[in-house]
Structure formats: structure tokens, C-alpha cells
C-alpha positions as CSV (number, residue, x, y, z in Angstrom):
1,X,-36.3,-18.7,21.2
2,X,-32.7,-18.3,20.1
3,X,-30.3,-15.3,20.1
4,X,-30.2,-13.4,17.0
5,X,-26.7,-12.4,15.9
6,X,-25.3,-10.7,13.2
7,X,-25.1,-12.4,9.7
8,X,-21.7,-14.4,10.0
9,X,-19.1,-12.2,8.3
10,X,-20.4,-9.1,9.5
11,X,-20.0,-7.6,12.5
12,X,-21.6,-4.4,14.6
13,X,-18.5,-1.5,14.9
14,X,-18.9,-0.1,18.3
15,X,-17.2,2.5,20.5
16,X,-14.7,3.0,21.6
17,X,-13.6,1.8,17.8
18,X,-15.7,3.6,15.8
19,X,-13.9,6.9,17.2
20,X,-11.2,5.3,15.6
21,X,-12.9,4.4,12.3
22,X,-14.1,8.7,12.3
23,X,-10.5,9.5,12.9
24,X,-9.4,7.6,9.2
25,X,-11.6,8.6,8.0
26,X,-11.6,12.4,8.7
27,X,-7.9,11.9,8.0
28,X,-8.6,10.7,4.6
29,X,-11.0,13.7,3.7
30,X,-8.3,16.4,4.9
31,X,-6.0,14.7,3.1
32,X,-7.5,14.5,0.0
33,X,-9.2,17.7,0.0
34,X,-5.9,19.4,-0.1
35,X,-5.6,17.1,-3.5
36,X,-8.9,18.8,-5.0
37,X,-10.5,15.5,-4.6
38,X,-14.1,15.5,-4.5
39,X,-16.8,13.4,-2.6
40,X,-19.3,10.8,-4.8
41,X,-21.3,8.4,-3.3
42,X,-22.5,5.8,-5.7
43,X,-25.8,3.1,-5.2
44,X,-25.2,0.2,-2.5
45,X,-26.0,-1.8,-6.0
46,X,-25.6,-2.1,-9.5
47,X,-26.5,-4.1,-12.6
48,X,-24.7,-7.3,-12.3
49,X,-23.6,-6.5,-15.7
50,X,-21.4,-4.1,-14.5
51,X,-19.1,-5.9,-12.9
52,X,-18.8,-8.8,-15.6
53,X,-17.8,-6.1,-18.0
54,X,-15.3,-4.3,-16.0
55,X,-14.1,-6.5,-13.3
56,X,-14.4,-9.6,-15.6
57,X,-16.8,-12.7,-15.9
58,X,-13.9,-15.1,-15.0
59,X,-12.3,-13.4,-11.9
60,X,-12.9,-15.0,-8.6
61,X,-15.2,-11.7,-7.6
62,X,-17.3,-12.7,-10.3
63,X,-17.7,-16.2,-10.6
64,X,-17.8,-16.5,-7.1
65,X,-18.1,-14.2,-4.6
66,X,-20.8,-11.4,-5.6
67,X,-24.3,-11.0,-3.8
68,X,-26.5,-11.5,-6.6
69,X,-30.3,-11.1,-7.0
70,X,-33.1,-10.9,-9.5
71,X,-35.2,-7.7,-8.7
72,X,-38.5,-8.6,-8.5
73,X,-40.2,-4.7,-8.4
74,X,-40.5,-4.6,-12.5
75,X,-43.5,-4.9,-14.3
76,X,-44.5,-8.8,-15.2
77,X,-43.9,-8.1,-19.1
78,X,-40.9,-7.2,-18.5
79,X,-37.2,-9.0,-18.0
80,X,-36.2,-9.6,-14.5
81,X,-32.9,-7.3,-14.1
82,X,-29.9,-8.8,-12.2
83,X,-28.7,-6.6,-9.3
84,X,-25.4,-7.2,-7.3
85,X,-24.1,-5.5,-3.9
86,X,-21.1,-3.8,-5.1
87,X,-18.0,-6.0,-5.0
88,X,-16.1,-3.0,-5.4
89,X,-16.7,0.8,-6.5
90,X,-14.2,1.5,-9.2
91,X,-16.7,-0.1,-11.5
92,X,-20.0,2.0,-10.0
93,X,-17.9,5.4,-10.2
94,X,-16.6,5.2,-14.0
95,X,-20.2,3.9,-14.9
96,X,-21.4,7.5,-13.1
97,X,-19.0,9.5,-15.2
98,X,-20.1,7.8,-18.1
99,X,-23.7,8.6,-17.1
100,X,-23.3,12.1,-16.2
101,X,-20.7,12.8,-18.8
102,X,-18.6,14.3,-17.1
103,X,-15.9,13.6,-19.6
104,X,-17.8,16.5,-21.7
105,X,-15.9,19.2,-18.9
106,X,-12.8,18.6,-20.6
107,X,-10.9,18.1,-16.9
108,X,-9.7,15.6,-14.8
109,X,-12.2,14.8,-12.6
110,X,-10.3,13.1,-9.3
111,X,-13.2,11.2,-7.1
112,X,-13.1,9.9,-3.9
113,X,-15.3,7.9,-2.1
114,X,-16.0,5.9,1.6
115,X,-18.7,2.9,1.9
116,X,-19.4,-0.7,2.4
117,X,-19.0,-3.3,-0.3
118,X,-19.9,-6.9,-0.4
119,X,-17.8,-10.6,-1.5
120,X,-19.5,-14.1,-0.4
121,X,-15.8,-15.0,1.1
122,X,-14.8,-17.4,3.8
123,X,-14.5,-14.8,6.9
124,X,-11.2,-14.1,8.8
125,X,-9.5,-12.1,10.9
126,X,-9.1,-8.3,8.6
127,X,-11.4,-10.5,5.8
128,X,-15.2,-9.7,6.2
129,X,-18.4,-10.7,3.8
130,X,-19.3,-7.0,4.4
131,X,-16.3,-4.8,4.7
132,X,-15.3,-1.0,4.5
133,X,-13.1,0.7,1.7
134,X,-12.1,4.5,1.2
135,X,-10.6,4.7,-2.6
136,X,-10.5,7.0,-4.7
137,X,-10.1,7.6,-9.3
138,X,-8.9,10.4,-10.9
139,X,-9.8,9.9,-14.8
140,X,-10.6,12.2,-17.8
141,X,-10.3,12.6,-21.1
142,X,-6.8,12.0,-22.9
143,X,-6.4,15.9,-23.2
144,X,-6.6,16.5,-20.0
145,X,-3.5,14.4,-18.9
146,X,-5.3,11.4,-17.7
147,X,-2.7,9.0,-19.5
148,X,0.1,10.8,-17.9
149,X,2.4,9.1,-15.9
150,X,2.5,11.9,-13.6
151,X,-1.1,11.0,-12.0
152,X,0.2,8.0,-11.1
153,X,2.9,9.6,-9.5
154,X,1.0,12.0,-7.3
155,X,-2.1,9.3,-6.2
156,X,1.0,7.1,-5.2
157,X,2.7,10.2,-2.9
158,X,-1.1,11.3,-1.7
159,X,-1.2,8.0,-0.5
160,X,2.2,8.3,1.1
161,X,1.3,11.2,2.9
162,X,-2.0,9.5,4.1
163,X,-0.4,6.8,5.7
164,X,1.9,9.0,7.3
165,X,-0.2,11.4,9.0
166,X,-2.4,8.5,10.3
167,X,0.8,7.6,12.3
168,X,1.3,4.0,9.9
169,X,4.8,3.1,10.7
170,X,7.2,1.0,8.5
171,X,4.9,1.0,5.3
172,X,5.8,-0.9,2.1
173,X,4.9,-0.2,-1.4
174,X,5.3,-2.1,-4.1
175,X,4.6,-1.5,-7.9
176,X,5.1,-3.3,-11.3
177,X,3.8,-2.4,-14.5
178,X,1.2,-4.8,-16.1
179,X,1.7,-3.2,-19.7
180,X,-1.0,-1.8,-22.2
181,X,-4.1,-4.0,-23.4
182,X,-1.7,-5.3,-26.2
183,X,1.2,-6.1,-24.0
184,X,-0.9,-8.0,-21.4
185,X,-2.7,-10.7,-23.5
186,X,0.8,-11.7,-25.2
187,X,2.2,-12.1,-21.5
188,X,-1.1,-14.1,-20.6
189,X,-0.3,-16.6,-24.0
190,X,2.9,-17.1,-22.0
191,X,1.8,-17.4,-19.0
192,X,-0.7,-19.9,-19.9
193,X,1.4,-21.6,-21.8
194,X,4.4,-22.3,-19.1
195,X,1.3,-23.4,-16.8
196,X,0.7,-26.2,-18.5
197,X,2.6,-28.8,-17.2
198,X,3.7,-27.0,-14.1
199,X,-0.1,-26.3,-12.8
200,X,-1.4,-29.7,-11.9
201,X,1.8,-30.1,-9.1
202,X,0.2,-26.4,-7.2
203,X,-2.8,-25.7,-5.2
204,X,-6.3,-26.2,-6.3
205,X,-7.0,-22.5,-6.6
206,X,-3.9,-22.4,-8.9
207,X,-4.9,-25.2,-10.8
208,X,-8.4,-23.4,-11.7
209,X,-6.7,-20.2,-12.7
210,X,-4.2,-21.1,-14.9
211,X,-7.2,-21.7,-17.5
212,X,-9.4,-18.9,-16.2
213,X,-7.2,-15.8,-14.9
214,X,-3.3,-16.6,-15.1
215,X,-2.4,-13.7,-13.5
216,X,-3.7,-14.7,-10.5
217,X,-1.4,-17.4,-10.2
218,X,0.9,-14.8,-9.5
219,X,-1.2,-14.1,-6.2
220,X,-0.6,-17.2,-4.6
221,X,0.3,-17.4,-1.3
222,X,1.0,-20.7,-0.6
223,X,4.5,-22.0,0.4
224,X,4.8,-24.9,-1.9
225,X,3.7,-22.9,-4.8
226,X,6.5,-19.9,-4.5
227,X,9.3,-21.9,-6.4
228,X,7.4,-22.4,-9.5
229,X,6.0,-18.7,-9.7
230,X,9.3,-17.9,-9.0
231,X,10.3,-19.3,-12.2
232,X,7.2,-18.1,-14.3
233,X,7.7,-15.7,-17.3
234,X,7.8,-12.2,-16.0
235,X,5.8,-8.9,-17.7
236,X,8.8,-6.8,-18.0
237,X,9.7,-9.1,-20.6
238,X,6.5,-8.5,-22.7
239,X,6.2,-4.6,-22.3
240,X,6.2,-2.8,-25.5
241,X,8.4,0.5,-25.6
242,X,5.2,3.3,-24.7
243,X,4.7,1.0,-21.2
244,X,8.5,0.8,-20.5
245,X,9.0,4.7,-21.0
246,X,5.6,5.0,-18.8
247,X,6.7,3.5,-16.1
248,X,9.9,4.8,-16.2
249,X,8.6,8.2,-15.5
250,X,6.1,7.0,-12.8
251,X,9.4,5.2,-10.7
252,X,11.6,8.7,-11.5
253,X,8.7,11.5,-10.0
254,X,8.7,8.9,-7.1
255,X,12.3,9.1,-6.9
256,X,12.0,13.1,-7.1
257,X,9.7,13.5,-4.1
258,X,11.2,10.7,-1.8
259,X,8.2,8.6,-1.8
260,X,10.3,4.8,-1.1
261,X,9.0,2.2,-3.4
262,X,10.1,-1.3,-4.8
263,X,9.4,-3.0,-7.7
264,X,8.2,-6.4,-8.1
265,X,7.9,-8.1,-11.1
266,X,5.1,-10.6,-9.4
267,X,2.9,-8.2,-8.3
268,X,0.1,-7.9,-10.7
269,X,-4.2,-7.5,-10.0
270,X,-6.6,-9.8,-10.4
271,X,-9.3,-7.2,-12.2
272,X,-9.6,-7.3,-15.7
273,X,-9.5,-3.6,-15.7
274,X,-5.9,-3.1,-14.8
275,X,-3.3,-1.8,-17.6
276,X,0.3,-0.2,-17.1
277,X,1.0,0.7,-13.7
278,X,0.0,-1.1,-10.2
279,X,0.5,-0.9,-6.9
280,X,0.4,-2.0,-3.4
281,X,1.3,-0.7,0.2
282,X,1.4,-3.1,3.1
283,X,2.3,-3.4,6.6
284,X,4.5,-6.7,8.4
285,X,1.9,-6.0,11.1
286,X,-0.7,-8.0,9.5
287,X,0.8,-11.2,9.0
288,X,0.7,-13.2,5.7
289,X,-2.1,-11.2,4.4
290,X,-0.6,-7.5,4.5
291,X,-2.1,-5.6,2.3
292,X,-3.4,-2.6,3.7
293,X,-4.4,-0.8,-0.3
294,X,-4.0,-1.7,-3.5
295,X,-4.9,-0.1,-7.1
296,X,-3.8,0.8,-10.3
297,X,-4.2,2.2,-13.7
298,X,-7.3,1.0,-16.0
299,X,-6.8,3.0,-18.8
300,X,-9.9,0.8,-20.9
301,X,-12.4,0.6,-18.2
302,X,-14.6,2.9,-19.3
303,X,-15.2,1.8,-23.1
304,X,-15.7,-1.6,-22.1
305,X,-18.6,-0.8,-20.2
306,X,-20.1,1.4,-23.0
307,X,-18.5,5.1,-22.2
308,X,-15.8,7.1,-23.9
309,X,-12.2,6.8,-23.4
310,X,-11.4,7.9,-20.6
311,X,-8.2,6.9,-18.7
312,X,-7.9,6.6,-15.1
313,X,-6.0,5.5,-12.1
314,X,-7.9,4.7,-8.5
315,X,-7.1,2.9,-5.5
316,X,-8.9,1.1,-3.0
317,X,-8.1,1.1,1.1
318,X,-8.9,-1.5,3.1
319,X,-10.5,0.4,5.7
320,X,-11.0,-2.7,8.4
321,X,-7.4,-4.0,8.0
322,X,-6.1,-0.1,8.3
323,X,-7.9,0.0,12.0
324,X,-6.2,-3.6,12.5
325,X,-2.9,-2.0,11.8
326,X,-3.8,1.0,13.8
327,X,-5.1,-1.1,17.1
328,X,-1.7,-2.3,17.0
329,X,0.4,0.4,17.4
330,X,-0.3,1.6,20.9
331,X,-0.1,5.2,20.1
332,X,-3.0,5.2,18.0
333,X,-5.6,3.3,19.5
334,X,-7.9,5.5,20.9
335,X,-8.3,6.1,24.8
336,X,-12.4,6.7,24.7
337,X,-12.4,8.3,27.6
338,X,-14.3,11.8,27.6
339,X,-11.9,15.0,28.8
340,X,-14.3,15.3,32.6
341,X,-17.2,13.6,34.2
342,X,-19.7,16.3,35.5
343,X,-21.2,15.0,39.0
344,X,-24.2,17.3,40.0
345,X,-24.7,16.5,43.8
346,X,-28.4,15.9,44.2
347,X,-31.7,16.4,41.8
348,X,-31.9,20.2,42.0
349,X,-28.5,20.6,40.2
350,X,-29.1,18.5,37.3
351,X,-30.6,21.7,35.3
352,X,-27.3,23.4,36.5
353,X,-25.2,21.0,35.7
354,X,-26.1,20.6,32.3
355,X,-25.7,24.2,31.7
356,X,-22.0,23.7,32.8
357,X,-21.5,20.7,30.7
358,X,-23.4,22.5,27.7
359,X,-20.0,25.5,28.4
360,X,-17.6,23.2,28.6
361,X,-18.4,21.3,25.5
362,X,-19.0,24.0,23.1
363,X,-15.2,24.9,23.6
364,X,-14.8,21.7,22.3
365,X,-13.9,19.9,25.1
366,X,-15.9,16.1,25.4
367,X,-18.2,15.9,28.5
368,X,-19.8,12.7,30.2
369,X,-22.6,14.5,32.4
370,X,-24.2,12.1,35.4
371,X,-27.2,12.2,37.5
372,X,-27.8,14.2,40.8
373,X,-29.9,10.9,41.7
374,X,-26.6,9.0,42.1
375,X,-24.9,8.5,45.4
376,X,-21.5,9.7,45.3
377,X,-19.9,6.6,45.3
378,X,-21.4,5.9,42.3
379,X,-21.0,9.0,40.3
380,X,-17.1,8.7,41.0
381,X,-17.4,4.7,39.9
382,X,-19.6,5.9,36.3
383,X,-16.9,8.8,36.1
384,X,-13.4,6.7,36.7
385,X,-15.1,4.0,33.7
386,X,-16.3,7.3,31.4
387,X,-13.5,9.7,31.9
388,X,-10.2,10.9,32.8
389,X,-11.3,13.1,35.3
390,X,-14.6,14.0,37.7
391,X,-15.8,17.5,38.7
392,X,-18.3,17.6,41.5
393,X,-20.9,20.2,40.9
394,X,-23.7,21.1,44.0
395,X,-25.4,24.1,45.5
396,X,-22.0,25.3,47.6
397,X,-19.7,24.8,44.2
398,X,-22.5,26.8,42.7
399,X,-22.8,29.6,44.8
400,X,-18.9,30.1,45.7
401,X,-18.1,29.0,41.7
402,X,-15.1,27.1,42.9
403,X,-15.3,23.2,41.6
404,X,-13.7,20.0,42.7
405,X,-11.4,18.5,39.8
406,X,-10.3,14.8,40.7
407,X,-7.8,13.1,38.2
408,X,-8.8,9.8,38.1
409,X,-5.4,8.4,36.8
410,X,-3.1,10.1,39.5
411,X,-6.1,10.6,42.2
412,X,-5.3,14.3,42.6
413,X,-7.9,16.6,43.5
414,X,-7.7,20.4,43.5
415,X,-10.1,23.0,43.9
416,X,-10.7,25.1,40.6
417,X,-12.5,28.2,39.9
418,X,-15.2,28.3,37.3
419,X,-13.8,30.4,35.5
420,X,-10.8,28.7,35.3
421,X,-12.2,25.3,34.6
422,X,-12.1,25.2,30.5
423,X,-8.4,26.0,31.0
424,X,-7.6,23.2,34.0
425,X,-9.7,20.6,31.7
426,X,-7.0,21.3,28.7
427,X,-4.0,21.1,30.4
């Protein structure tokens, strides 16, 4: 009988990473919290008709890449209902404010959210079939400022400040305005049109979407094909006054709270959702594929898939290819080793010694307890793998209350009083 694995482009997260994986991810909630974002947590699935609508019937996600399925649970007179694992949550979340209307509060409501989603793509290295984002959308009703270049602003230095206190060094970002739903399909014309003859000399991918998407042309990667992007028509050219001025003022609150930025003309997304302003941070750590988030403004999203208008601007994280980034600066990875080993020296002190361990950890510190069936030999080999430090813990250390610390990584050992023990442990 052969090995069962996990599905390819998957993978099981185990420690010591997934300490790693809490720490973003704890990070992420402080940080946001002090933004008045709040949590929603939105179905695994959706309506395949969801994602046409919003993310667009001829992007790659789409056409290509969703986990799609006819549910089977309805009633035989009925129409078999398309579901899809979520290729992304933007969609999912502006369908729930829609459904819960919670445009009718009259506030910006600011979202944030942490989960799996799902893409049929070739796996690789940072790139997985199932894969983890943290995002988050702050979007409202007009009145309440949602249009406002401003939000942009402040999701853009949120972000900033994310990165930062997760210890990312040397971060990038990049933005570029895409323009308003009128700008954009004037720049597509032109876009299409300059693809005409220059398409059939680039890659195959490029080829395809210079009739279905033309923007993401602009998201080619491939060497060969830089020179002839380079010399595409660029958006800035087709903004209308309103998207200039917006944009302007997004750039100048940057400029006022020292968040760095460039702007790139190329950089545009491959949603159908996107209007105005978009956005990027990356990291030279990852290689040709640097992206560690991306996001942008999507002003129409919510009245194409049936809701009011409502203009927003989200982001999405890359969670796995954050922890990528993370494993590789030394200071970050995690050690995974617990603060002490307790070692209770024969059977009769295993009640004991979990009272001990039980003190020690509720100050917070973290505590591998043995087995007072292991030879001592042992317990110090299970400790030196588990911890950074051993205490020994039998009937003399129990009556006297003065313990034997060992440091596994300079091999000192000291005698320590009980009482003294949460404070030896911290230092």
C-alpha cells in the first residue's frame, strides 16, 4: 500500500514554523487594532458567480485557476449551483457588506481578515495551490470619505508600520494610479491596439492576453519581453484631471508621514476590480518573484456584483512568502526552543514536578516537562533537543527547595533557590 502525502501544492505547517506563522500573525492583529480594524471571517466558498463579476470572467484566476464544483446537496427540481474555493477574499467581504448592509451605518467600515484561499497553479517555491493571506478593506459610503485619497494614504503607512515592526528590512513600495472606470478602458483601446503587431514576437502568456486582459501584459516577467513593454503606452497618459489630482494627494500624505515610495508607471493589477490607486511592497530577498503584498483601490466593486456604491481600498499579504522573507533574516526565525526543561528524578516526583512546571508557566514563561521514568542521561539528551536549559527536580531539591539549572548552550550549572527560579529562568 503506498504512502499517502499531501495533495501536491499543499503542504502541512509544522513547528517550529508555525510559532513563526502566530507571531505575523499576532503582529498583524496589534497592528491593525490600533487602526480600528475589525476581524470578519467569510465562507471557505462562494458562488462561482462571484468571482466572474468582481474579479473578471477573462482574468487568468478565472479562466483558469479557480477550484470549481457543482453542489450536489439541492433538491432535484432544482438548478445545480456552482461553488468555488475562494481565489481571493476581497470579493467574499464586499459581497458580506452588501448582504449585511452595512453601508446603511453611514461609516467606514475598515475589515480585516486572515485564511486560506485556493488557485489551480503550477506549485513553486513561495507559490502554493493552497496558500495563506492576511488583507484587509476599508470601504463605505461616499459620505463617509471612502473616495478620499487620504484612506489610501493611511492603509499604505499601516502597512509600513507592519512591515516594520515584523523586523522586514529593505522594503520596496511601489504605486501607480490605474485611473477611474472611464480612464481605464480608453488606456485598454490603446493598449490593445499597440499589441497588435508587437504581441505575436512575446511569450505565449503575452500573446493570450493582449486579446483577453492587456494589462496583464504589463506583468510580464520575462526577459525578452521587457523592451517592448518598455515601449508600450503608459496610463498616466490617459488619466482624466479627478484621477491626476487623486493621486496627487495620495503621493503628498505619503510624503508628509515619511512613508518611502516610487512610482511606476508599469505597475498595474490584473483584477477587474481595481480603479485609481495601486500598490505593491516587495523584498530583493525573494528573487524574481518579490512580492511580498499587493492591493489597491476598487472603487466599482461593489455595484457590479449587485450592492450599492460603495468605494473601497484593501490589500492582500502574502502570508507564506512573508515567512519566506522572515526565515531569511536570521534575527527573525524563531529559536523553538522552550525557556527550561523540568527533569523530575524518578516516578514519585512526576506529580511534583508538574506542579513546578504548572508555576513556572503561568508567569508566562514556556516549559518542556519530562518523565521521572527517564534515566538521566536521557532527560538531559530530550532537554538539550527541547530547550535552552534543564532543571533537575527530585526528593532532596524538593525538600531543601534549592534546584539544579544547567545552560545547555554554555554548559553552566548553578544551584538556584526555588524561590528564585522564575527570576534565573528570565535572565
Amino acid at each position: 500500500m503506498s504512502t499517502l502525502k499531501a495533495v501536491r501544492g499543499t503542504r502541512d505547517l509544522l513547528p517550529p514554523e508555525t510559532e513563526l506563522w502566530n507571531r505575523v500573525e499576532e503582529t498583524a492583529r496589534r497592528v491593525f487594532a490600533r487602526y480600528n480594524f475589525g476581524e470578519i471571517r467569510t465562507p471557505i466558498f462562494e458562488d462561482t458567480s462571484l468571482f466572474a463579476r468582481s474579479v473578471g470572467e477573462e482574468t487568468d484566476i478565472v479562466s483558469k485557476e479557480m477550484y470549481t464544483w457543482e453542489d450536489r446537496a439541492r433538491a432535484q427540481s432544482e438548478k445545480a449551483q456552482s461553488l468555488t474555493l475562494r481565489p481571493e477574499n476581497t470579493a467574499g467581504v464586499v459581497r458580506a457588506y452588501i448582504e449585511h448592509k452595512l453601508g446603511d451605518k453611514g461609516l467606514l467600515q475598515k475589515l480585516f481578515y486572515i485564511g486560506p484561499q485556493f488557485r489551480r497553479e503550477r506549485p513553486q517555491k513561495g507559490r502554493y495551490r493552497q496558500f495563506w493571506q492576511i488583507g484587509a478593506e476599508v470601504i463605505g459610503p461616499p459620505s463617509a470619505g471612502s473616495e478620499s485619497p487620504l484612506r489610501d494614504a493611511e492603509v499604505l503607512e499601516m502597512l509600513a508600520s507592519f512591515l516594520n515592526e515584523l523586523g522586514i528590512k529593505d522594503w520596496k513600495l511601489t504605486l501607480n494610479s490605474v485611473g477611474s472606470a472611464s480612464d481605464r478602458p480608453r488606456y485598454i483601446a490603446a493598449l490593445r491596439e499597440a499589441l497588435k503587431d508587437k504581441a505575436p514576437k512575446m511569450c505565449v502568456d503575452c500573446q493570450r492576453r493582449a486579446e483577453t486582459n492587456p494589462l496583464r501584459v504589463l506583468d510580464c516577467k520575462v526577459p525578452e519581453d521587457q523592451p517592448i513593454i518598455e515601449a508600450l503606452p503608459k496610463i498616466a497618459e490617459y488619466l482624466d484631471d479627478d484621477s491626476k489630482t487623486h493621486f496627487a494627494a495620495v503621493c503628498a500624505a505619503l510624503d508628509a508621514c515619511g512613508v518611502p515610495y516610487e512610482v511606476n508607471p508599469r505597475l498595474v493589477r490584473g483584477l477587474d476590480y481595481y480603479t485609481r490607486t495601486t500598490f505593491e511592497f516587495s523584498h530583493g530577498g525573494l528573487g524574481a518573484q518579490n512580492a511580498l503584498l499587493g492591493g489597491g483601490r476598487y472603487d466599482g466593486l461593489s455595484e457590479a456584483i449587485g450592492g450599492p456604491k460603495a468605494p473601497g481600498i484593501g490589500f492582500a499579504i502574502g502570508e507564506d512568502r512573508l515567512i519566506l522573507t522572515l526565515q531569511a533574516q536570521a534575527e527573525a526565525a524563531p529559536g523553538g526552543l522552550a525557556d527550561a526543561y523540568v527533569a523530575p528524578l524518578g516516578e514519585a516526583m512526576n506529580a511534583p514536578a508538574l506542579e513546578l512546571a504548572r508555576e513556572l508557566r503561568r508567569t508566562g514563561l514556556r516549559i518542556e516537562l519530562g518523565d521521572g521514568s527517564f534515566r538521566l542521561k536521557k532527560s538531559f539528551e530530550v532537554g538539550n533537543k527541547l530547550a535552552s536549559r534543564i532543571v533537575l527536580f527530585g526528593e532532596d531539591e524538593q525538600k531543601s527547595g534549592i534546584l539544579t539549572v544547567k545552560d545547555f548552550a554554555t554548559g553552566e550549572q548553578v544551584k538556584v533557590a526555588r524561590a528564585d527560579l522564575i527570576h534565573h529562568l528570565r535572565g
